[in-house]
FINU-795923 format. One record per residue (C-alpha): residue in one letter; x, y, z; residue number from 1. Coordinates in pm, whole numbers, plus 50000, padded with zeros to 5 digits. Example, Ala and Ser with C-alpha at 12.3 -4.5 7.8 and 13.67 -1.06 7.14 Angstrom:
residues 2
+------+-------+-------+-------+-----+
| code |     u |     v |     w | pos |
+------+-------+-------+-------+-----+
|    a | 51230 | 49550 | 50780 |   1 |
|    s | 51367 | 49894 | 50714 |   2 |
+------+-------+-------+-------+-----+
end
This chain:
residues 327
+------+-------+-------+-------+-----+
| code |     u |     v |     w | pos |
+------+-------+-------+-------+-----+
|    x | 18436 | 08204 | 03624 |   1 |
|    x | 18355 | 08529 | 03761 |   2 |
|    x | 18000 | 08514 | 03779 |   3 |
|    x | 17963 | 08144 | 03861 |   4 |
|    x | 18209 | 08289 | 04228 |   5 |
|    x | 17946 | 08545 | 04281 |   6 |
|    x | 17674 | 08275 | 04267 |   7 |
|    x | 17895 | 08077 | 04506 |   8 |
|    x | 17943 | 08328 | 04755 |   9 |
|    x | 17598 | 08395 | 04767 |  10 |
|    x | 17464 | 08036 | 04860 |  11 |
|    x | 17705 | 08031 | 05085 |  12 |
|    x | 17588 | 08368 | 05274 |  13 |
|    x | 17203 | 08244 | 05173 |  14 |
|    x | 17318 | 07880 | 05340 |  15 |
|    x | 17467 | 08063 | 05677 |  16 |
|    x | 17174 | 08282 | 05749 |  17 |
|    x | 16950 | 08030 | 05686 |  18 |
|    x | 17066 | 07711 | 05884 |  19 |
|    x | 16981 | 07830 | 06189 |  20 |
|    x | 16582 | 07781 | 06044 |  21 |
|    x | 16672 | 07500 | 05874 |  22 |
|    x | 16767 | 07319 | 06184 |  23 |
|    x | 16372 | 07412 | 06314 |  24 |
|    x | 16237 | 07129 | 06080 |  25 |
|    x | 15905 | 07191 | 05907 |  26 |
|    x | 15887 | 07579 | 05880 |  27 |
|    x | 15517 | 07690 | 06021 |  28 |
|    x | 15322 | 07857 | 05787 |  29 |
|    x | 14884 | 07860 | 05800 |  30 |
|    x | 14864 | 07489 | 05721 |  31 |
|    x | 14706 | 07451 | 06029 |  32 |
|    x | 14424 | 07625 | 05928 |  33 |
|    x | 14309 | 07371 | 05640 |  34 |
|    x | 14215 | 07107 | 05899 |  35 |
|    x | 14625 | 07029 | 05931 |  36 |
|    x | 14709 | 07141 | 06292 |  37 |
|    x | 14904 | 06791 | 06368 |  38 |
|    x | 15190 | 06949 | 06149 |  39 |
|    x | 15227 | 07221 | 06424 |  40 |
|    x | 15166 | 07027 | 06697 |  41 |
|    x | 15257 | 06663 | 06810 |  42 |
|    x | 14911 | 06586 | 07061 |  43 |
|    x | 14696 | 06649 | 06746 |  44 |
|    x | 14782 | 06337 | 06640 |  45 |
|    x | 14486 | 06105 | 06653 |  46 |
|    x | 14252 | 06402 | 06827 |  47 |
|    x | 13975 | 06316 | 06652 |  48 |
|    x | 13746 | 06092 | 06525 |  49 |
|    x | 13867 | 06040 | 06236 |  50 |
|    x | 14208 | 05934 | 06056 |  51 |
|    x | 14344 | 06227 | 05862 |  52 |
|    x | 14566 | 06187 | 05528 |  53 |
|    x | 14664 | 06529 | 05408 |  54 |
|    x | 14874 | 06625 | 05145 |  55 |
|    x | 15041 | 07004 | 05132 |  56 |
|    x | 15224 | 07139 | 04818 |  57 |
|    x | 15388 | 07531 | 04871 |  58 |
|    x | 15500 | 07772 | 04628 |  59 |
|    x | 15659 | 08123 | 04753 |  60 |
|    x | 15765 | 08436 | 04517 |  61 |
|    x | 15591 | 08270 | 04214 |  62 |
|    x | 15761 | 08370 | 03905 |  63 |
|    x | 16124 | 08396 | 04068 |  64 |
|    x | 16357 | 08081 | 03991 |  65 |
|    x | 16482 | 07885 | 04304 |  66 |
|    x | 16230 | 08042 | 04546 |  67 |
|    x | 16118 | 07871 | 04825 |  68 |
|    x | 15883 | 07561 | 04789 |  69 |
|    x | 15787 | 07295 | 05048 |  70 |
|    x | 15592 | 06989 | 05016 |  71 |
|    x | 15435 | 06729 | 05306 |  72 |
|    x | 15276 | 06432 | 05321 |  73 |
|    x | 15128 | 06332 | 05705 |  74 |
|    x | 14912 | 06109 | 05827 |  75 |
|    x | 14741 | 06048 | 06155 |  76 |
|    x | 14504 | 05809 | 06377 |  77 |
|    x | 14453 | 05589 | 06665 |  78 |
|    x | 14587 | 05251 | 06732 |  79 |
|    x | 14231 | 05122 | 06734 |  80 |
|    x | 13871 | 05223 | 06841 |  81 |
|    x | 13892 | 05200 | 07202 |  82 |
|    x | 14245 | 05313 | 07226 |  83 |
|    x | 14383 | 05631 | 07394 |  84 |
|    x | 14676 | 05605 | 07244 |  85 |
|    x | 14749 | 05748 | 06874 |  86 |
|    x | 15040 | 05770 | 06608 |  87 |
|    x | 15151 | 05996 | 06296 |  88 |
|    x | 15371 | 06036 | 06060 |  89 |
|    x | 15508 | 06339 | 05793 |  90 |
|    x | 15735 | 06328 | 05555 |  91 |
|    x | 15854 | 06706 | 05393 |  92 |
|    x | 16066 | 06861 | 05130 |  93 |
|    x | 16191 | 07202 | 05162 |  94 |
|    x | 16372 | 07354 | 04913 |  95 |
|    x | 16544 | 07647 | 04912 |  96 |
|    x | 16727 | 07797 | 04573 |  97 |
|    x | 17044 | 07545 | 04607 |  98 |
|    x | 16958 | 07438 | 05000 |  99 |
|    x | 16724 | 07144 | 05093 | 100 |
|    x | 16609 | 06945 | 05342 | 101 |
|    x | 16412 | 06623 | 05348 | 102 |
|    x | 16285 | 06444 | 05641 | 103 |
|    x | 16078 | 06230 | 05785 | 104 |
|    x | 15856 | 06295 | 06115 | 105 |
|    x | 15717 | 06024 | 06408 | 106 |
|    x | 15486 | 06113 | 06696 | 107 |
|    x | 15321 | 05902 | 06940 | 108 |
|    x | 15019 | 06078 | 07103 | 109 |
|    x | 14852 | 05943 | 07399 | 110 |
|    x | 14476 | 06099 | 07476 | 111 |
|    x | 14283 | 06111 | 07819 | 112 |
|    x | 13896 | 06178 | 07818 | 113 |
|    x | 13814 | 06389 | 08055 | 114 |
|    x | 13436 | 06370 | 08021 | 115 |
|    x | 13220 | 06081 | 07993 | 116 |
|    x | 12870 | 06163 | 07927 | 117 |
|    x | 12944 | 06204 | 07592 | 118 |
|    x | 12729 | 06547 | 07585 | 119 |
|    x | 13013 | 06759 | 07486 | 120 |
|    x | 13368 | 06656 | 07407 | 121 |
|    x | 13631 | 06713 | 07655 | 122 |
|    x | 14001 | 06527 | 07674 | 123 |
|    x | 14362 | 06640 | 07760 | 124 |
|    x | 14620 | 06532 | 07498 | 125 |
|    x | 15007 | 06506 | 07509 | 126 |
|    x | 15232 | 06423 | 07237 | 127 |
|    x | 15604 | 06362 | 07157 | 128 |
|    x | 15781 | 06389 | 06805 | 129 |
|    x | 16136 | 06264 | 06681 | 130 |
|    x | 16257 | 06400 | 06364 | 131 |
|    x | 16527 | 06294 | 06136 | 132 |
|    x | 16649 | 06557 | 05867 | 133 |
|    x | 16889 | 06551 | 05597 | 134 |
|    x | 17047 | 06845 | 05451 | 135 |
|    x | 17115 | 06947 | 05079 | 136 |
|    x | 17329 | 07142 | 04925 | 137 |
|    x | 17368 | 07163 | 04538 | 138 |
|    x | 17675 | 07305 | 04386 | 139 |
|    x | 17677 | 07141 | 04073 | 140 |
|    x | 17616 | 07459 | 03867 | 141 |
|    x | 17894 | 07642 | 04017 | 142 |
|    x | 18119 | 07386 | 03905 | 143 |
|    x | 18456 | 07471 | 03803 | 144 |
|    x | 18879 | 07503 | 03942 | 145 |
|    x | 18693 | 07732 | 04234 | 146 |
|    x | 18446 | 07514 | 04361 | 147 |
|    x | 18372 | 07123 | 04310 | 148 |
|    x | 18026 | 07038 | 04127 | 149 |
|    x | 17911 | 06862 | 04416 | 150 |
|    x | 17609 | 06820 | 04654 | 151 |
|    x | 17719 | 06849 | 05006 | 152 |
|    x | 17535 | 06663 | 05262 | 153 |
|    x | 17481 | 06609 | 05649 | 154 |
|    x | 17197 | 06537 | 05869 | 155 |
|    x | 17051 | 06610 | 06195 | 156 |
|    x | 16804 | 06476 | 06445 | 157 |
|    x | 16547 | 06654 | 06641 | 158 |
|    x | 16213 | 06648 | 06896 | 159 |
|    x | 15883 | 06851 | 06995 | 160 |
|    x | 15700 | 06781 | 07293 | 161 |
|    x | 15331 | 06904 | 07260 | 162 |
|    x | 15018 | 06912 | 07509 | 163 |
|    x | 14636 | 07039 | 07441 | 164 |
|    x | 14318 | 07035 | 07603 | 165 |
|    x | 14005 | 07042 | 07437 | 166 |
|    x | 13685 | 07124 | 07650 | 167 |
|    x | 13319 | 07155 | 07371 | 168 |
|    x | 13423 | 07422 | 07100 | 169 |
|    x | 13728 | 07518 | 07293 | 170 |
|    x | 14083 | 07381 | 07168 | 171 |
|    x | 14430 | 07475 | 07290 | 172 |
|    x | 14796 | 07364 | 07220 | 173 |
|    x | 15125 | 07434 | 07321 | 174 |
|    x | 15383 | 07284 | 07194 | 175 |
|    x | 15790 | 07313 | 07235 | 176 |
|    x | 16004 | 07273 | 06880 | 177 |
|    x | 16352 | 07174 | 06893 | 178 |
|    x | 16371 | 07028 | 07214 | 179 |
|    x | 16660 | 06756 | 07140 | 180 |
|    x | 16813 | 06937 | 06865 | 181 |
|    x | 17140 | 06748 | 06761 | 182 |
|    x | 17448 | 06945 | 06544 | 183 |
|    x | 17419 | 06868 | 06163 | 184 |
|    x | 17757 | 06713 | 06135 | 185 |
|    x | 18121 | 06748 | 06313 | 186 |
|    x | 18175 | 07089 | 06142 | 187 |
|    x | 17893 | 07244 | 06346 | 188 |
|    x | 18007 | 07162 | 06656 | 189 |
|    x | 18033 | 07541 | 06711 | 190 |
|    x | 17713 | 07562 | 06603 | 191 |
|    x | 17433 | 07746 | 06901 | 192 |
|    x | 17162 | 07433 | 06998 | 193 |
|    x | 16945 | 07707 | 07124 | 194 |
|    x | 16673 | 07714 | 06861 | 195 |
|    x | 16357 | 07618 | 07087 | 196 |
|    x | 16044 | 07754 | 06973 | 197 |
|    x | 15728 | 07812 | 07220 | 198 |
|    x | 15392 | 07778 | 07030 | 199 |
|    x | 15067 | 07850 | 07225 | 200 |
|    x | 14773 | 07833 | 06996 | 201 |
|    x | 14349 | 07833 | 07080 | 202 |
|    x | 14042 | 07922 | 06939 | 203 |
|    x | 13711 | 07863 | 06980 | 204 |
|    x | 13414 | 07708 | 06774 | 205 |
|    x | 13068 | 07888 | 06750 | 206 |
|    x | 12771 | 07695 | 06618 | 207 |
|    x | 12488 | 07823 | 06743 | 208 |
|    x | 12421 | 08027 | 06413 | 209 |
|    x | 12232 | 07844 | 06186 | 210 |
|    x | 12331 | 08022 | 05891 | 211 |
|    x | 12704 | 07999 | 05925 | 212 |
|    x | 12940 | 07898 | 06232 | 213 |
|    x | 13241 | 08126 | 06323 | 214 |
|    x | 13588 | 07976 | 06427 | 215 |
|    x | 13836 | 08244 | 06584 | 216 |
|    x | 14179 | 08198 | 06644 | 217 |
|    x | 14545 | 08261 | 06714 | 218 |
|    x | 14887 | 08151 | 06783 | 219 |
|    x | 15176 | 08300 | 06894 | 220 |
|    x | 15562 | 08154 | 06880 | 221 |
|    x | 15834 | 08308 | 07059 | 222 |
|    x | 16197 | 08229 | 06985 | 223 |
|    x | 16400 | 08135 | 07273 | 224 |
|    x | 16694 | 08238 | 07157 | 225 |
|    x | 16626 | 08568 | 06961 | 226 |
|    x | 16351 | 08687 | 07161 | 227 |
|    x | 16133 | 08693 | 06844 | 228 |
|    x | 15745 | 08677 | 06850 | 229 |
|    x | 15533 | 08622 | 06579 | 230 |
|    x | 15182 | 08600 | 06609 | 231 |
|    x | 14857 | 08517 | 06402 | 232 |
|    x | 14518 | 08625 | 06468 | 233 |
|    x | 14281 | 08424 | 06282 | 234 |
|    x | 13874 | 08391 | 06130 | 235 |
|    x | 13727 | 08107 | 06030 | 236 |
|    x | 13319 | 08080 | 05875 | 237 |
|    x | 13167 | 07771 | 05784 | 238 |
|    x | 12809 | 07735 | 05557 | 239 |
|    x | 12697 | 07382 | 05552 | 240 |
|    x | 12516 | 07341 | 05183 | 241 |
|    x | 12348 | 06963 | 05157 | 242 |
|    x | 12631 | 06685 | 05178 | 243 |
|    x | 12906 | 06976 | 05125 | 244 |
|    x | 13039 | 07241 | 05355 | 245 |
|    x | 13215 | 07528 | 05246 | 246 |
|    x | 13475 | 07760 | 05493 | 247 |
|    x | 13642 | 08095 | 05469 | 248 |
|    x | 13939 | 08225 | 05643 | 249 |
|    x | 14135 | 08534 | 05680 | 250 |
|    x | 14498 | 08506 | 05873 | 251 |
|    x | 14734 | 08798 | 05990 | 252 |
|    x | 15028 | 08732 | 06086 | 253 |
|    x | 15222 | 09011 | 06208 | 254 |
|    x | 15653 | 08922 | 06348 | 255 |
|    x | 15741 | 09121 | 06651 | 256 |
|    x | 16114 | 09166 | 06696 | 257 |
|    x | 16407 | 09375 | 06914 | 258 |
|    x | 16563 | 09406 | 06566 | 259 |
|    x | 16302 | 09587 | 06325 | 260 |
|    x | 16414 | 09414 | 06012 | 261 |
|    x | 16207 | 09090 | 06071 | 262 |
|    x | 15923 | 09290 | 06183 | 263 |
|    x | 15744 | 09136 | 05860 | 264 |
|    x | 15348 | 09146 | 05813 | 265 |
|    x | 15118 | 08875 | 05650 | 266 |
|    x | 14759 | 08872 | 05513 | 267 |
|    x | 14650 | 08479 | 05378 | 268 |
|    x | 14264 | 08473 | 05255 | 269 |
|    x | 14194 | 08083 | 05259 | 270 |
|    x | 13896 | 07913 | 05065 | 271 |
|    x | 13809 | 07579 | 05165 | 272 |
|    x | 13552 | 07270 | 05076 | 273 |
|    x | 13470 | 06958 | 05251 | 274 |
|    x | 13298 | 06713 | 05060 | 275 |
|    x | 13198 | 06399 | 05242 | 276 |
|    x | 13517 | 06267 | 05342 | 277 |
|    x | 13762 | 06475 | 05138 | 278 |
|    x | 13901 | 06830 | 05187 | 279 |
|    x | 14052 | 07062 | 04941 | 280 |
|    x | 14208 | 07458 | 05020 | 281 |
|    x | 14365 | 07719 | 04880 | 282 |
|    x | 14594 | 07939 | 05050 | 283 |
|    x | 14705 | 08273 | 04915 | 284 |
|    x | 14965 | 08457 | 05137 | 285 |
|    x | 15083 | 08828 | 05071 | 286 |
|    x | 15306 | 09021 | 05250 | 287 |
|    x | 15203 | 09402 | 05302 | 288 |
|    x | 15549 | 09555 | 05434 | 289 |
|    x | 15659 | 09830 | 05227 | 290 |
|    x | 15982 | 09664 | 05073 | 291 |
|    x | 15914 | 09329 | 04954 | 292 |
|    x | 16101 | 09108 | 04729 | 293 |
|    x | 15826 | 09051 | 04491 | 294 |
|    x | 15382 | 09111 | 04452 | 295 |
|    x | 15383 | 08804 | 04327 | 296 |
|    x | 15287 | 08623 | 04701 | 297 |
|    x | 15277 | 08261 | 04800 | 298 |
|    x | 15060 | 08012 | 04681 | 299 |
|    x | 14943 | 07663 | 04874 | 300 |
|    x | 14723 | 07399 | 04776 | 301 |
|    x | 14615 | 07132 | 05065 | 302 |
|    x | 14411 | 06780 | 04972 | 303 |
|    x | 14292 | 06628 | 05250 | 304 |
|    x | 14090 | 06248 | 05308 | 305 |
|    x | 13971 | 06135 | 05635 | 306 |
|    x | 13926 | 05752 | 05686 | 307 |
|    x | 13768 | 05515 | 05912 | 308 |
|    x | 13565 | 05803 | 06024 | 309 |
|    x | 13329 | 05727 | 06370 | 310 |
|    x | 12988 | 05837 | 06409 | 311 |
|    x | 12995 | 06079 | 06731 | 312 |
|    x | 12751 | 06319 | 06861 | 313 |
|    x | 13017 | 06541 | 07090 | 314 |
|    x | 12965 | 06933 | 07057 | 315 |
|    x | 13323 | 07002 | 06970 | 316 |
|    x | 13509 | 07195 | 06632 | 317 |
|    x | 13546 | 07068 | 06319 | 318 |
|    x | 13912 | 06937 | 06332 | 319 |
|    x | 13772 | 06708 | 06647 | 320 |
|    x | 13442 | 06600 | 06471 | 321 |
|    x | 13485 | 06584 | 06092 | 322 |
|    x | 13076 | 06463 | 06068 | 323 |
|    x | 12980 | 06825 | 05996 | 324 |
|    x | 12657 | 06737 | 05834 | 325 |
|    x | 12414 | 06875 | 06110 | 326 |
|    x | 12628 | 07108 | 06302 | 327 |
+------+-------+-------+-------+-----+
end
């Protein structure tokens, strides 16, 4: 009885600290890399020329039971061929040891071209998110006269408003998380709403090389209400081999914070390979701060298919024009 109070009082400390980042929805981690930025940001949806199916599965502290693990499905496109206008859709799983939270995403995108000689690719993009969230959690296991086997629930709904502009091999997004955040039930009523996150993100596509083309990036979120910063700085290359294209990249991501605890530091080497109209990645993440909870890292797979895909001759990146044979 002992032991299974000790496990209780640590989900509930583990469930505390952690449902303030709960309440942020689909944590952000280098998905966006593998050809996925709509899961960071709402005016991706439908960017391209292409409809994008991708399917995400994360694994963090391999080895340890109950670590972290998060799975998505999204999908995006355009209402039709000559539309502006564009829709998407993720659904997620995160689980955490005894927490979880499942939900499902909506965004409608609308798209305005800003060039029309069709030379190089230029358009300004806004986008707008609702998010409905249920939360998990599982207390079966500690089941006995000190605590009911039970699975608590409640849910939550919230919104991210997103804008980019996209000018040739230049992208750019910024995008505002929690916007409409709602309480989680009547018990949270106490509960501080002000979890907005700022993410500005760009990069830029070189393909003049004829070799290999070179993709750098970054992003950088800042926490409204803690001050926080975290930023990644970002490396793409791409080597287009016959009907296949194979990519490289190398992510830091490095937490700035008042309070030096979170200052936490990321390296995630990514392999990639398109083949005609399917993508597959592999993400390993490692963190390189002195005291770490385990070597083991984080592991991420990403599948990716892209449908109904139009012919286009725009100069633009590879998330905006997924023809890559003949860069």
């Amino acid at each position: 009885m002992k032991l299974n109070y000790v496990k209780y009082c640590l989900l509930c400390f583990l469930f505390f600290s952690l449902k303030n980042y709960t309440q942020e929805t689909l944590p952000i981690y280098q998905d966006y890399l593998s050809d996925n930025v709509y899961l960071v940001h709402p005016s991706a949806a439908g960017i391209g020329n292409s409809s994008k199916l991708r399917f995400t599965a994360r694994q963090q502290w391999s080895g340890i039971q109950d670590a972290p693990a998060l799975q998505t499905i999204s999908f995006h496109s355009r209402f039709g061929d000559e539309m502006n206008a564009a829709y998407g859709f993720v659904l997620f799983n995160d689980k955490n040891g005894y927490h979880s939270q499942k939900g499902v995403q909506g965004t409608y995108a609308y798209h305005i071209p800003l060039n029309d000689n069709g030379n190089y690719f230029e358009q300004l993009s806004f986008g707008l998110s609702f998010t409905f969230v249920q939360n998990q959690s599982d207390q079966r296991s500690f089941g006995n006269d000190d605590v009911a086997a039970i699975i608590q629930s409640s849910s939550y709904y919230n919104s991210d408003f997103s804008a980019a502009y996209h000018r040739g091999g230049f992208s750019s997004y910024f995008t505002i998380k929690n916007l409409l955040l709602t309480a989680k039930n009547n018990l949270n009523v106490l509960e501080p709403l002000d979890l907005r996150n700022y993410v500005f993100s760009a990069g830029y596509y070189y393909d003049k090389n004829y070799y290999f083309q070179l993709e750098p990036s970054f992003m950088l979120q800042v926490k409204e209400s803690t001050g926080q910063k975290i930023a990644d700085f970002n490396i793409k290359a791409y080597k287009t081999l016959n009907n296949y294209q194979l990519w490289l990249a190398l992510s830091y991501r490095r937490s700035f914070d008042a309070n030096s605890i979170n200052n936490s530091q990321f390296v995630s080497p990514i392999l990639g390979l398109n083949y005609k109209n399917v993508m597959f990645s592999y993400t390993y993440t490692n963190q390189i701060d002195s005291v770490v909870l385990t070597n083991s890292g984080f592991h991420q797979l990403t599948l990716g298919i892209n449908l109904w895909t139009k012919d286009k001759t725009w100069r633009s990146m590879p998330n905006i024009n997924n023809s890559f044979i003949g860069f």
